[in-house]
ROBAVO-523213 format. One line per 3 residues: for each residue x, y, z of C-alpha. Coordinates in steps of 0.25 Angstrom, whole numbers, plus 5000, padded with zeros to 4 digits. Layout:
REM residues N
X:Y:Z  ...
REM end
This chain:
REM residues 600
5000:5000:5000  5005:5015:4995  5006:5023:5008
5001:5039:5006  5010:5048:5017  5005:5062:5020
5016:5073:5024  5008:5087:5024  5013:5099:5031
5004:5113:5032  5006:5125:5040  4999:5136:5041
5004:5144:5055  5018:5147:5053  5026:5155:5063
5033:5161:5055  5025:5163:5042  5012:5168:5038
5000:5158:5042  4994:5149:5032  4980:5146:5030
4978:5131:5026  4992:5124:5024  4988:5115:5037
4975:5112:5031  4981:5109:5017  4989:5100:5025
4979:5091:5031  4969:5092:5019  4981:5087:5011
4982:5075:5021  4967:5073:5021  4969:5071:5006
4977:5059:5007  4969:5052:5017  4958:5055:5009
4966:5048:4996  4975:5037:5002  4977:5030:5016
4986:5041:5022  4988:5034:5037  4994:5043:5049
5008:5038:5047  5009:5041:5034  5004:5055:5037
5013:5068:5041  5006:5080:5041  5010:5093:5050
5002:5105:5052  4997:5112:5063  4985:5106:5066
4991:5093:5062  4990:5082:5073  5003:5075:5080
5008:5062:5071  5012:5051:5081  5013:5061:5095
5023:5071:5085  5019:5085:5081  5014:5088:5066
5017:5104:5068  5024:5108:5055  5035:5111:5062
5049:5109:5055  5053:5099:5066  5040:5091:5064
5041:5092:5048  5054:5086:5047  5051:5077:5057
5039:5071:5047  5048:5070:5036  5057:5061:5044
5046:5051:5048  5041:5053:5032  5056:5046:5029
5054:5035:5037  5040:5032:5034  5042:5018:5029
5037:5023:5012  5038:5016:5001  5041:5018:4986
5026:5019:4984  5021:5026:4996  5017:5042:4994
5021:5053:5001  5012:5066:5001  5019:5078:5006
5011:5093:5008  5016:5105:5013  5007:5116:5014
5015:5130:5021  5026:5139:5019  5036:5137:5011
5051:5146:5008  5063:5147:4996  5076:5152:5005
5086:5151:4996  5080:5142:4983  5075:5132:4995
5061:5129:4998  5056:5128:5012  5043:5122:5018
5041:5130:5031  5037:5123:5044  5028:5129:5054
5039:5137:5060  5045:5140:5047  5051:5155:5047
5056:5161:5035  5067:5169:5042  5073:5155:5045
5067:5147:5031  5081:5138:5031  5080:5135:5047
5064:5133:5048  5059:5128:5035  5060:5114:5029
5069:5112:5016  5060:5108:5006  5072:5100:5000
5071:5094:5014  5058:5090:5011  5058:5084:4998
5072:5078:5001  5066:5069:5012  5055:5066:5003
5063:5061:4992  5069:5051:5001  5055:5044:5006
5055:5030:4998  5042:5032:4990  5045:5041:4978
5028:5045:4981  5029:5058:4988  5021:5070:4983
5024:5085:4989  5015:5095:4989  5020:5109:4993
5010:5121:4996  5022:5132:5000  5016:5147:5003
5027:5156:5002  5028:5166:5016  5022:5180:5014
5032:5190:5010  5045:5179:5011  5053:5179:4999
5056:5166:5001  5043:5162:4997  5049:5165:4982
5051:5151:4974  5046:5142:4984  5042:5127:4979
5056:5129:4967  5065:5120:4977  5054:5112:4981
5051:5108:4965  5066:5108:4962  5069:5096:4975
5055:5089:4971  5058:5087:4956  5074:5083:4960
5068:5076:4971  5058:5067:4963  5046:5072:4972
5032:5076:4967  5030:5088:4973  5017:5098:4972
5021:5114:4975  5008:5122:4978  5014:5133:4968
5025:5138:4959  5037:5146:4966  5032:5159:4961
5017:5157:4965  5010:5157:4980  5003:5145:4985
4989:5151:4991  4978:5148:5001  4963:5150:5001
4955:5153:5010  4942:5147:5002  4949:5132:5001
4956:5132:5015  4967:5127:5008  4978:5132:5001
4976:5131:4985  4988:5120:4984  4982:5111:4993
4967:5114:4989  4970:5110:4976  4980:5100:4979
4969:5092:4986  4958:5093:4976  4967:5086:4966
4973:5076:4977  4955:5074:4977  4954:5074:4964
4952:5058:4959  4960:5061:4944  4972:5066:4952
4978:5054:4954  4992:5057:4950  5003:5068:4951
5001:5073:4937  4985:5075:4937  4988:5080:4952
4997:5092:4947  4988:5092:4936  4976:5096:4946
4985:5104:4952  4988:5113:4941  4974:5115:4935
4969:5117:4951  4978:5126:4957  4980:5138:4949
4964:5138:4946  4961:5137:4961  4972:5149:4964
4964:5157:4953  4952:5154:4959  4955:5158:4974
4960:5172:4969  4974:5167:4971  4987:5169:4962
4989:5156:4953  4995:5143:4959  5001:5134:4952
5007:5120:4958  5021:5114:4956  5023:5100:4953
5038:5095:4952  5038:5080:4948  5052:5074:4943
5048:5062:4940  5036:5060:4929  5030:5046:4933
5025:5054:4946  5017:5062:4939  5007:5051:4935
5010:5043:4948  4996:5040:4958  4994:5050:4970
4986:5040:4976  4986:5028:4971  4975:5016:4970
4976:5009:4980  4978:5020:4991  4967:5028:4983
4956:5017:4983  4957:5018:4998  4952:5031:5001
4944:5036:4988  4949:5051:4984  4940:5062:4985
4936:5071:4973  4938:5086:4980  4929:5093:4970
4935:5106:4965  4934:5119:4971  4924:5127:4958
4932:5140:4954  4924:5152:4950  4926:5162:4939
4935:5171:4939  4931:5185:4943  4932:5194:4931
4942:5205:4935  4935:5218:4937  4946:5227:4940
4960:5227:4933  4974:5235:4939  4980:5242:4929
4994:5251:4930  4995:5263:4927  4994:5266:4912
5008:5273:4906  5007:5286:4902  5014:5294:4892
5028:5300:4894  5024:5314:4890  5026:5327:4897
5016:5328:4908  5006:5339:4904  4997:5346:4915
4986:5339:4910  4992:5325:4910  4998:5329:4924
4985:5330:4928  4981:5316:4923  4991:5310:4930
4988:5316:4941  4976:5308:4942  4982:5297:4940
4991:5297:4952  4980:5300:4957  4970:5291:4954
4973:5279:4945  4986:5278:4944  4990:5276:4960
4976:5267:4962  4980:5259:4948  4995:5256:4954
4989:5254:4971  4981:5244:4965  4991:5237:4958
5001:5238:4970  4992:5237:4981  4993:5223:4982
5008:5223:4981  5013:5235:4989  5001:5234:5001
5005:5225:5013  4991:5225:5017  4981:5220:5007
4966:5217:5011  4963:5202:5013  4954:5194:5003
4940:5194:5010  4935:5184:5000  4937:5176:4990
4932:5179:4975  4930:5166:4972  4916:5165:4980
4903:5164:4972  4909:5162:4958  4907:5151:4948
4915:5140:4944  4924:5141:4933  4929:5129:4922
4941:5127:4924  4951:5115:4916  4959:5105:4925
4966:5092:4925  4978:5095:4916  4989:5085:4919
5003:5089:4923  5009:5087:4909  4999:5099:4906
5008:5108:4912  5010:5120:4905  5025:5122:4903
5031:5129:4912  5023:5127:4924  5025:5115:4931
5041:5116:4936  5047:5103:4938  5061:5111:4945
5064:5124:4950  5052:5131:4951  5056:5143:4953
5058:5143:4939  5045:5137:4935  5038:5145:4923
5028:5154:4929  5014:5152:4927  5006:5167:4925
4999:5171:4937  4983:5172:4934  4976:5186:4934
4971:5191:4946  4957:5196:4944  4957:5212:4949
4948:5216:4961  4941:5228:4960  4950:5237:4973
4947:5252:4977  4960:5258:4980  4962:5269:4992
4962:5282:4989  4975:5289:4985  4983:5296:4997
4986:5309:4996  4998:5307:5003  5006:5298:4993
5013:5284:4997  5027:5278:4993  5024:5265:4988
5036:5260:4997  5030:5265:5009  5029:5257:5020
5014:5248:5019  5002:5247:5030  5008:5243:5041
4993:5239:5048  4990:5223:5050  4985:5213:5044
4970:5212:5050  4971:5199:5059  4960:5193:5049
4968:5194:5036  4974:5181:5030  4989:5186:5029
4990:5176:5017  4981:5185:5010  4989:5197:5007
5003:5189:5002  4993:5181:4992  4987:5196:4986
5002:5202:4988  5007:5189:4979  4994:5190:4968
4997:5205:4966  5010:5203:4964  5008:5191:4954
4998:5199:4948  5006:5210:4943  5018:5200:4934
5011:5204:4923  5010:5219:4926  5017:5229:4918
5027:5238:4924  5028:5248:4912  5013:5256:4915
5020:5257:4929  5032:5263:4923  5025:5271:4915
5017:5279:4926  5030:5279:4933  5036:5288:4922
5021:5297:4922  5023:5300:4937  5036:5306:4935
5031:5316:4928  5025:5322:4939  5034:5333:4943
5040:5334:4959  5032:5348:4963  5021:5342:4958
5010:5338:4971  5008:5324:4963  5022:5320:4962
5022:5312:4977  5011:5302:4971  5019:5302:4959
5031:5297:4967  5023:5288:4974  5015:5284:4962
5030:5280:4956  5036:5272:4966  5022:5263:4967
5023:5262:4952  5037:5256:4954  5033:5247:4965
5022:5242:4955  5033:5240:4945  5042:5233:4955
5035:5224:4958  5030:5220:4945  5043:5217:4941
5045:5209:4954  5034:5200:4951  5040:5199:4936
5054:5193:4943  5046:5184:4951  5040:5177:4940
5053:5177:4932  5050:5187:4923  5064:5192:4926
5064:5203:4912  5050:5210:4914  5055:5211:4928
5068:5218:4924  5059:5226:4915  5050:5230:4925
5059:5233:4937  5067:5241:4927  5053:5252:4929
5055:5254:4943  5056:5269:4946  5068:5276:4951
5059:5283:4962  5058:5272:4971  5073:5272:4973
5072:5258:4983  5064:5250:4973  5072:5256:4962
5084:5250:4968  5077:5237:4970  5073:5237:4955
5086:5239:4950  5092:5227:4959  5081:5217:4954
5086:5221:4939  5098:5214:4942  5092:5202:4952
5082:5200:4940  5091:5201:4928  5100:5190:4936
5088:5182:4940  5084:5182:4926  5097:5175:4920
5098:5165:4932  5082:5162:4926  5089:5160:4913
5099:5152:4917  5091:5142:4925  5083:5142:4912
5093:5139:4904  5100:5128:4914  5086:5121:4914
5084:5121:4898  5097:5114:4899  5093:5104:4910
5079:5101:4903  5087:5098:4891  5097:5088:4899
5083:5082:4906  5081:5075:4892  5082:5060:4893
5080:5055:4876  5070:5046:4879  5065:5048:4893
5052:5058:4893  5052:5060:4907  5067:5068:4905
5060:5076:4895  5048:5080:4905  5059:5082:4915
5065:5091:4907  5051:5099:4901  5049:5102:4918
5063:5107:4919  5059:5117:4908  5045:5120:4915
5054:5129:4925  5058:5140:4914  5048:5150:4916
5041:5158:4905  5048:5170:4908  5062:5163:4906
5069:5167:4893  5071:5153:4890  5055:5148:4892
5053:5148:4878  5065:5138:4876  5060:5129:4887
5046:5129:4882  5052:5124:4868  5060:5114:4876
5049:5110:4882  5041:5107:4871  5053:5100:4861
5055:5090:4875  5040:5086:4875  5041:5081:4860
5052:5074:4864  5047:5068:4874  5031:5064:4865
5043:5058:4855  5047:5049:4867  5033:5045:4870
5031:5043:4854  5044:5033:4852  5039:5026:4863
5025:5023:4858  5031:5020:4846  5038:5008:4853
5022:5005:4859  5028:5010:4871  5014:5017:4874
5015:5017:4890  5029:5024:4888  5024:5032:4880
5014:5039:4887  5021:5041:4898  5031:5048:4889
5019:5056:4885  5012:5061:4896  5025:5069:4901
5024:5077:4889  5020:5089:4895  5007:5097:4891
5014:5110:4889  5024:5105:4878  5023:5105:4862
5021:5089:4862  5010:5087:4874  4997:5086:4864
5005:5076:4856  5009:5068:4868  4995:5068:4872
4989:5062:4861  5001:5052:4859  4998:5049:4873
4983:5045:4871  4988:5037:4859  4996:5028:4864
4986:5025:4876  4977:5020:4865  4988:5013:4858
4994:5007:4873  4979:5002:4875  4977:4996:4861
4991:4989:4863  4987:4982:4877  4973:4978:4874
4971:4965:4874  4969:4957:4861  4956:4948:4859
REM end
C-alpha cells in the first residue's frame, strides 16, 4: 500500500512581521484535502501552525526549532520508493543575497540568515527521502515594505529543478501572492484545493494546467493584480504521473468542490489621464492665464490621482468587494501544461522568467480634496496619524503594489512635457511655488514610472524615462543619474545571462532523446520578452519543437507508437510544431489500437 504523508506549515501572527490573514487556515484546509483524498494517518501527518494540536506530547508551534525538528522525523520516517510526500507552506517568505528564505513564527527580517529556514535546507533534505513522490507547494508573501521581498521563489525554482522535486510556487518572483477576505483563504490555496477536488485532476500536468487557467482568473475577479503560479519540473514522466492513485483514491471517494462563479467585469467608468503636452511656444498672457487653470484645476488633480496611491502612506481600506451582486461570466479552462505559452512557465532562475502583462485595472470614480493654498513639496514628509485599529494592514501594500504595477505601461514624456510648460512660469510670478511644487511631483511621477520599467526588466524604457527626471529636485536627480549607471550595467549582466542560456539550451540537446529538447525549450522559457535576445530564443524555440515531432515521427515510422506519443506530447503548445504533434498524436493512438486489436 502507497502511504500519502502530509508536512504543512502556516503562520499567520509573526512577531516580527506584519500578520497574516488565512495562512494557518490554508494550512489545515490543505491537510483536510488529503484526508478527504487518500488515508492520510497521524504518523504520517506533520502539520504546524498556531492552532495546530501537539504531535505525540511535542509542540507543533511554527517555530524554527519545532520546524527543523519535523524535518528530522520526516527523514526517518520509514518511505519507500513509492510513498508520496505532500509539503505546504503558506507565510513569509525572504531573498537575502540571491537566497530564498521561508520565515518561521519568530522569523525577523533584520536577522533573515539567523532566524529564517534556507530554502535549499528545505528541498536539500527533501531530495534525500527514499521516495522520489514529493510535491511542494509554496505560497511565499513578500513582507511589506522589505526589499527583500524582490525575487522571491528564483532560488526556490532554480534547487527544485537541479533537485528533481516537483515544486508549485503561489507566484512569479515579480508578482504578489494575495489574500481575500470573500474565500478565507489566500488565492493559492483557494485554487490549489478546488483543483486537488477536481476529479479530472488526476496528474501534475492537468494540476498545473488547472492552475494556470484558475488563478489568474480568480485574482482578476477578486479585484486583485494578476497571479500567476510557477511549476518547475525537471524530469517529464512526473508531469503525467497520478496524484492519487487508485488504490488509495477508491478509498475515500474525491469531492468535486464546485467552482466559485465569476461575475462580469465592471465596465470602467473613469479613466486617469496625464497631463497632456503643451507646446513649447512663448507663454502669451492669454496662455499664461490657461495655465494658470490648469495648475490649478486639472492638471494638479489629474497627476494627485495618478500619484496618490504611490506617494500616500495612508490609503483608505477596501469597505467591499465589487464583485458582489454581478453575474457570472464564460470563462475557457482545462488547458494542459504543454499549453504554456512561451515564456511563461520558467523551469530555472525565475527571476529571469518572461514576464506576463499585468491586467488593466478598472478605474473608480475618486473625488480628490480640494487644492491647498499653501502649496506641498512632494518630498515632504507624509501623514504621520494611525492606521484605525480596524484597518487590514494588508490592504494598503496590495493597492500601493497594483498602483505601482499599473503604471509600467504609462508614458513618461506627457510628464515631461508639462514639466518643460511649468517652467515657464517666471519666479516674481504668485503662481511660481505651485509651479515648483507641481515639478517636483511630475518628476516623482516620472520616477517611478521608470522604477517599475526596471522592475520588470525593461532596462531601455527605463534609462529613457529616468533620463526625464527634473534638475529641480536635486535629491532625486541625483538618484536618477545613479540608477542610469545601475541599470545600464544591469541591462548587459541581463544580456549576458541571456546569452550563457541560449548557449546552454543549445548543449541540453541529446540527438535522439526529446525530453533533452523539452529541457532545453524551458531553459529558453526564462529570457524574457524584454531581452534583446527574446526573439532569437523564440525561433530557437520553435526549430527545437520540429526536431523533437521528427523524433516522434522516426519512431512511428519504426510502429513504435507508444514512444511516439510520448515524444509527442512534450512538444510544447506555444512552438511552431504543436498543431502537428497534435494531430500525429491522435493518429498513431488509432493506428496503436488497430495494431493491438485482437484478430478473429
Amino acid at each position: 500500500m502507497v502511504n500519502h504523508a502530509c508536512f504543512a506549515i502556516g503562520i499567520n501572527q509573526y512577531e516580527f512581521l506584519q500578520p497574516l490573514r488565512y495562512a494557518q487556515e490554508d494550512a489545515h484546509a490543505f491537510q483536510n484535502c488529503l484526508e478527504e483524498k487518500v488515508a492520510l494517518s497521524p504518523e504520517w501527518s506533520w502539520v504546524l501552525t498556531e492552532m495546530s494540536p501537539s504531535k505525540e506530547g511535542r509542540s507543533t508551534h511554527p517555530t524554527l526549532s519545532n520546524i527543523e525538528r519535523s524535518l528530522d522525523e520526516i527523514a526517518q520516517a520509514p518511505f519507500t520508493a513509492d510513498d508520496v510526500l505532500w509539503c505546504f507552506f503558506s507565510g513569509y517568505g525572504v531573498n537575502v543575497a540571491g537566497q530564498d528564505y521561508l520565515m518561521p513564527i519568530e522569523g525577523n527580517p533584520a536577522n533573515v540568515e539567523e532566524t529564517g529556514i534556507p530554502i535549499q535546507l528545505l528541498l536539500g533534505r527533501l531530495a534525500k527521502l527514499p521516495t522520489q513522490q514529493v510535491r511542494v507547494f509554496l505560497d511565499m508573501s513578500r513582507p511589506t515594505g522589505l526589499y527583500g521581498g524582490a525575487g522571491i521563489g528564483s532560488e526556490a525554482a532554480d534547487l527544485a529543478r537541479h533537485l528533481g522535486i516537483a515544486t508549485i510556487l503561489s507566484c512569479r518572483p515579480h508578482q504578489f501572492s494575495r489574500e481575500t477576505s470573500a474565500l478565507r483563504h489566500g488565492l493559492f490555496a483557494a485554487t490549489l484545493l478546488e483543483a486537488l477536488r477536481q476529479p479530472y485532476c488526476t496528474t501534475l500536468a492537468e494540476l498545473d494546467g488547472y492552475l494556470r487557467d484558475r488563478l489568474p482568473e480568480l485574482s482578476e475577479h477578486h479585484w486583485r493584480p494578476r497571479q500567476d503560479p510557477l511549476t518547475i519540473v525537471s524530469l517529464p514522466q512526473h508531469l503525467q504521473a497520478s496524484l492519487f492513485p487508485v488504490a488509495d483514491s477508491a478509498i475515500v471517494p474525491a469531492q468535486e468542490l464546485p467552482q466559485i462563479p465569476l461575475p462580469a467585469p465592471v465596465t470602467p467608468t473613469d479613466d486617469l489621464v496625464p497631463p497632456t503636452p503643451m507646446a513649447n511656444d512663448p507663454v502669451t498672457p492669454v496662455e499664461l492665464s490657461l495655465w494658470k487653470q490648469f495648475l490649478l484645476g486639472g492638471g494638479l488633480i489629474a497627476t494627485a490621482l495618478l500619484l496618490g496611491a504611490l506617494l500616500s502612506h495612508e490609503m483608505e481600506p477596501q469597505v467591499t468587494d465589487p464583485e458582489e451582486a454581478q453575474t457570472p461570466a464564460q470563462t475557457e479552462r482545462n488547458a494542459p501544461l504543454s499549453t504554456q505559452a512561451f515564456g511563461t512557465t520558467a523551469f530555472g532562475n525565475s527571476a529571469a522568467a518572461m514576464g506576463t502583462r499585468l491586467p488593466e485595472e478598472p478605474a473608480t470614480e475618486a473625488q480628490p480634496d480640494p487644492v491647498p493654498d499653501t502649496p506641498q513639496s512632494a518630498d515632504s514628509s507624509p501623514p504621520t496619524t494611525p492606521v484605525s485599529a480596524t484597518a487590514t494592514p494588508s490592504i494598503y501594500q496590495g493597492l500601493l503594489d497594483e498602483a505601482r504595477s499599473s503604471i509600467q505601461s504609462v508614458p513618461a514624456s506627457p510628464f515631461a512635457a508639462a514639466i518643460a510648460t511649468a517652467r515657464k512660469i517666471p519666479a516674481n510670478d504668485p503662481l511660481y511655488p505651485k509651479a515648483k511644487a507641481n515639478i517636483e511631483l511630475w518628476g516623482r511621477a516620472i520616477w517611478e514610472i521608470a522604477q517599475s520599467r526596471a522592475q520588470h526588466g525593461q532596462f531601455d524604457s527605463a534609462i529613457a524615462a529616468v533620463k526625464l527626471v527634473p534638475a529641480e529636485s536635486p535629491q532625486l536627480y541625483t538618484q536618477a543619474r545613479q540608477a542610469i549607471a545601475t541599470w545600464t550595467q544591469a541591462k548587459q549582466q541581463q544580456q549576458q545571462v541571456s546569452q550563457h542560456r541560449l548557449n546552454v539550451a543549445q548543449e541540453q540537446v541529446q540527438p535522439g532523446q526529446a525530453s533533452s529538447y523539452w529541457r532545453a525549450i524551458a531553459t529558453l522559457r526564462q529570457i524574457q520578452p524584454a531581452d534583446p535576445l527574446y526573439g532569437e530564443a523564440r525561433q530557437l524555440a520553435d526549430r527545437l519543437s520540429r526536431e523533437m515531432l521528427q523524433i516522434a515521427r522516426s519512431r512511428a515510422d519504426g510502429r513504435q507508437f507508444d514512444e511516439a506519443i510520448q515524444a509527442a506530447v512534450l512538444v510544447p503548445a506555444d512552438t511552431a510544431a504543436y498543431v502537428e504533434a497534435q494531430t500525429a498524436i491522435e493518429s498513431w493512438k488509432s493506428r496503436n489500437q488497430s495494431s493491438i486489436s485482437p484478430t478473429n
